[in-house]
C-alpha positions as CSV (number, residue, x, y, z in Angstrom):
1,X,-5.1,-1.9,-82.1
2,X,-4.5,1.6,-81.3
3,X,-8.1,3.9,-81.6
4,X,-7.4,7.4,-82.3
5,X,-10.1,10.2,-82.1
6,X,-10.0,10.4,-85.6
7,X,-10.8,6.3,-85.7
8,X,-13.5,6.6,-83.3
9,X,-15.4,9.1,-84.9
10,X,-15.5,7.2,-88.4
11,X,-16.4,4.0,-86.1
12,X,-19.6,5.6,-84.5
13,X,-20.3,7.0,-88.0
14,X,-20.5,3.7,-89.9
15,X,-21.6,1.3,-86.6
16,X,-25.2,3.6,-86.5
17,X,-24.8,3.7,-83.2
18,X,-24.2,6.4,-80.3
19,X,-20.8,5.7,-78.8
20,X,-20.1,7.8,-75.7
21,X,-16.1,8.3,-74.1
22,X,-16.5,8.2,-70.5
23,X,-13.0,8.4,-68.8
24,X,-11.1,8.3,-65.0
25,X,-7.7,8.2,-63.5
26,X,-6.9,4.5,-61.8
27,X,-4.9,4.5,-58.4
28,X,-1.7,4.1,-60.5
29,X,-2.3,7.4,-62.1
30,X,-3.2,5.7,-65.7
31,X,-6.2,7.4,-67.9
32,X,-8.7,4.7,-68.5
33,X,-11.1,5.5,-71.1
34,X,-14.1,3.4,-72.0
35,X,-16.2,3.4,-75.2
36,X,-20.1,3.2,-74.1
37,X,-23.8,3.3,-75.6
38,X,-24.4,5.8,-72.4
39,X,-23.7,9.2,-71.5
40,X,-23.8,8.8,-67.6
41,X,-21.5,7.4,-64.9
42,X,-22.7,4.4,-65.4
43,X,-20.9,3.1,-67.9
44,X,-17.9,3.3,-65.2
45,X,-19.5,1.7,-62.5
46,X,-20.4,-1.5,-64.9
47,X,-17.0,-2.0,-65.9
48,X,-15.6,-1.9,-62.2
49,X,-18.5,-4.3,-61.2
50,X,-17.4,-6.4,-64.5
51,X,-13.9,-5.9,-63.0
52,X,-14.9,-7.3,-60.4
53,X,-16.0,-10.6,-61.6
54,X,-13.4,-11.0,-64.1
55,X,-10.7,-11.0,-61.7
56,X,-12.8,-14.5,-60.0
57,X,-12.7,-16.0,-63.5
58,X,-9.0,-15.5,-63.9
59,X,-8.7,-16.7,-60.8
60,X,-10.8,-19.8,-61.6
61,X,-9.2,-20.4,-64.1
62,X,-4.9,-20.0,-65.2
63,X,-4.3,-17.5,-62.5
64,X,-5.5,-20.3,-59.6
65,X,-7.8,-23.4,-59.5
66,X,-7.2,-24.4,-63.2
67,X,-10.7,-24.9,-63.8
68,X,-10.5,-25.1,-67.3
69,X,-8.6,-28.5,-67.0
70,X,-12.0,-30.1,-65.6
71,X,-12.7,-33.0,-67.6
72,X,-15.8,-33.0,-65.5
73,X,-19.0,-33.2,-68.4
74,X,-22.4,-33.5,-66.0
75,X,-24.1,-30.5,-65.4
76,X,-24.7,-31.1,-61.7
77,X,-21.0,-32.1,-60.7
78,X,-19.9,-28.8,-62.6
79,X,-22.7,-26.7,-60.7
80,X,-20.5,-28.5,-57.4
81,X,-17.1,-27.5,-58.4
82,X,-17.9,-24.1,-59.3
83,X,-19.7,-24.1,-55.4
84,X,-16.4,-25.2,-54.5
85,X,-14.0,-23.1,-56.5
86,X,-16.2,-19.8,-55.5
87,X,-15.8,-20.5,-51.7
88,X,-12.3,-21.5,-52.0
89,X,-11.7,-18.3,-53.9
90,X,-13.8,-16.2,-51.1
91,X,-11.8,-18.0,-48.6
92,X,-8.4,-16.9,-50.2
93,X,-9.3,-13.6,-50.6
94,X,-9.9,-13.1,-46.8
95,X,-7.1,-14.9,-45.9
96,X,-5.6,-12.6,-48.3
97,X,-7.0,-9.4,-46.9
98,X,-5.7,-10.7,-43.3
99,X,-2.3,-11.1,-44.6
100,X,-2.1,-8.1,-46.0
101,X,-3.2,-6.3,-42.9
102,X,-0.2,-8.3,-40.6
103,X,2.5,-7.8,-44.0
104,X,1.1,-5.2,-46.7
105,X,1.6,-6.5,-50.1
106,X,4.4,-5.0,-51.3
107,X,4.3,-2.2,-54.5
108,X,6.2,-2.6,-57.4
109,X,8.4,0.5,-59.4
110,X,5.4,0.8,-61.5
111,X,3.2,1.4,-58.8
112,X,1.2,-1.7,-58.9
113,X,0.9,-4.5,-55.8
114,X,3.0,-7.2,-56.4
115,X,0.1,-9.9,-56.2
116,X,-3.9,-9.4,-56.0
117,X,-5.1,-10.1,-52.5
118,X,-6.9,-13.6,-53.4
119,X,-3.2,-14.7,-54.9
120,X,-1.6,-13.3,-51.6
121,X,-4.0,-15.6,-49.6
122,X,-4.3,-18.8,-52.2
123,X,-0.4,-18.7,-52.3
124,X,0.1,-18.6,-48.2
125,X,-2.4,-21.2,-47.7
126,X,-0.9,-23.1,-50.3
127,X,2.7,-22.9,-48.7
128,X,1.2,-24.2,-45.1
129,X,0.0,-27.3,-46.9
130,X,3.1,-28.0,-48.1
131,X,4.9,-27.2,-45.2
132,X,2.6,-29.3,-43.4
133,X,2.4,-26.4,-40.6
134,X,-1.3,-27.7,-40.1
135,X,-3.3,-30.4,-41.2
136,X,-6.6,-29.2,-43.9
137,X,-8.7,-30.5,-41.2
138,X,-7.1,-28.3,-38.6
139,X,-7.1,-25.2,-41.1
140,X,-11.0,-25.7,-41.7
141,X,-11.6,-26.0,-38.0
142,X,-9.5,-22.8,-37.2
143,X,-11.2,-21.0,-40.6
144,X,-14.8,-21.9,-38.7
145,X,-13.9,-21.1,-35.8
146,X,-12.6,-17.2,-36.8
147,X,-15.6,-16.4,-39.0
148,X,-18.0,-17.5,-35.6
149,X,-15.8,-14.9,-34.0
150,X,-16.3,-12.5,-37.2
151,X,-13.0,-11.7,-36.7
152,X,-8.4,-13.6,-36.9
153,X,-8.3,-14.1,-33.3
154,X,-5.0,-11.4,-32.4
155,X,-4.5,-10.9,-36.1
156,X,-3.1,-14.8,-36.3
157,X,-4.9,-17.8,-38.0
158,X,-4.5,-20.7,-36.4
159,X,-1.8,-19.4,-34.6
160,X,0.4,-19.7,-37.6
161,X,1.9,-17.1,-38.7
């Protein structure tokens, strides 16, 4: 649905409510207006925190881990997957910061990156599993071993590149 000024204005008219526009350019030079109950900046700042977030429930969920297709029903064992899938998420997306700091992610015609930086890293660590370049024991012990350093020893994981 399309929402011209015109549109807007009868909305806030008949809602009885104060609708604000607040407005910015993105990186990819797009206008990205928002519709808001307040007349600061911080109607902006919500929706990039809220961005935020709903880039990890994608990810949790068709764009990753498939965590919709849990047939798992107690409350406790669904408290320990999500654990689980929040980490694992964490730990693709500074696997996938890394990569992208050895091989930039590359940027599409319309000036978008080609993947997000948790797919770049789910989707590498993915491919050494199935390469069987290292064992998960060997990737969990390298992955330790890094963050005790606070840093990718020499830019290489595990010494895989």
């Amino acid at each position: 649905m399309t929402l011209n000024l015109v549109n807007f204005a009868r909305l806030k008219e008949n809602s009885g409510h104060k609708l604000y526009l607040s407005g910015t350019m993105t990186r990819a030079g797009e206008l990205l207006i928002l519709a808001s109950s307040r007349t600061d900046d911080c109607a902006l700042k919500r929706y990039a925190q809220r961005w935020e977030i709903e880039t990890l429930f994608q990810s949790l969920k068709s764009r990753g881990f498939n965590f919709e297709n849990t047939h798992i029903t107690k409350l406790e064992r669904l408290n320990a997957l999500t654990c689980i899938l929040v980490l694992s998420f964490s730990l693709a997306h500074l696997v996938g910061e890394w990569r992208n700091e050895q091989k930039p992610i590359e940027i599409l015609k319309h000036g978008r990156p080609q993947s997000s930086l948790f797919r770049y890293g789910y989707d590498w660590i993915r491919e050494k599993f199935l390469n069987a370049c290292v064992t998960p024991k060997e990737f969990a012990t390298g992955i330790v071993k890094s963050l005790k350093l606070g840093r990718f020893e020499n830019g290489n994981l595990l010494g895989v590149t």
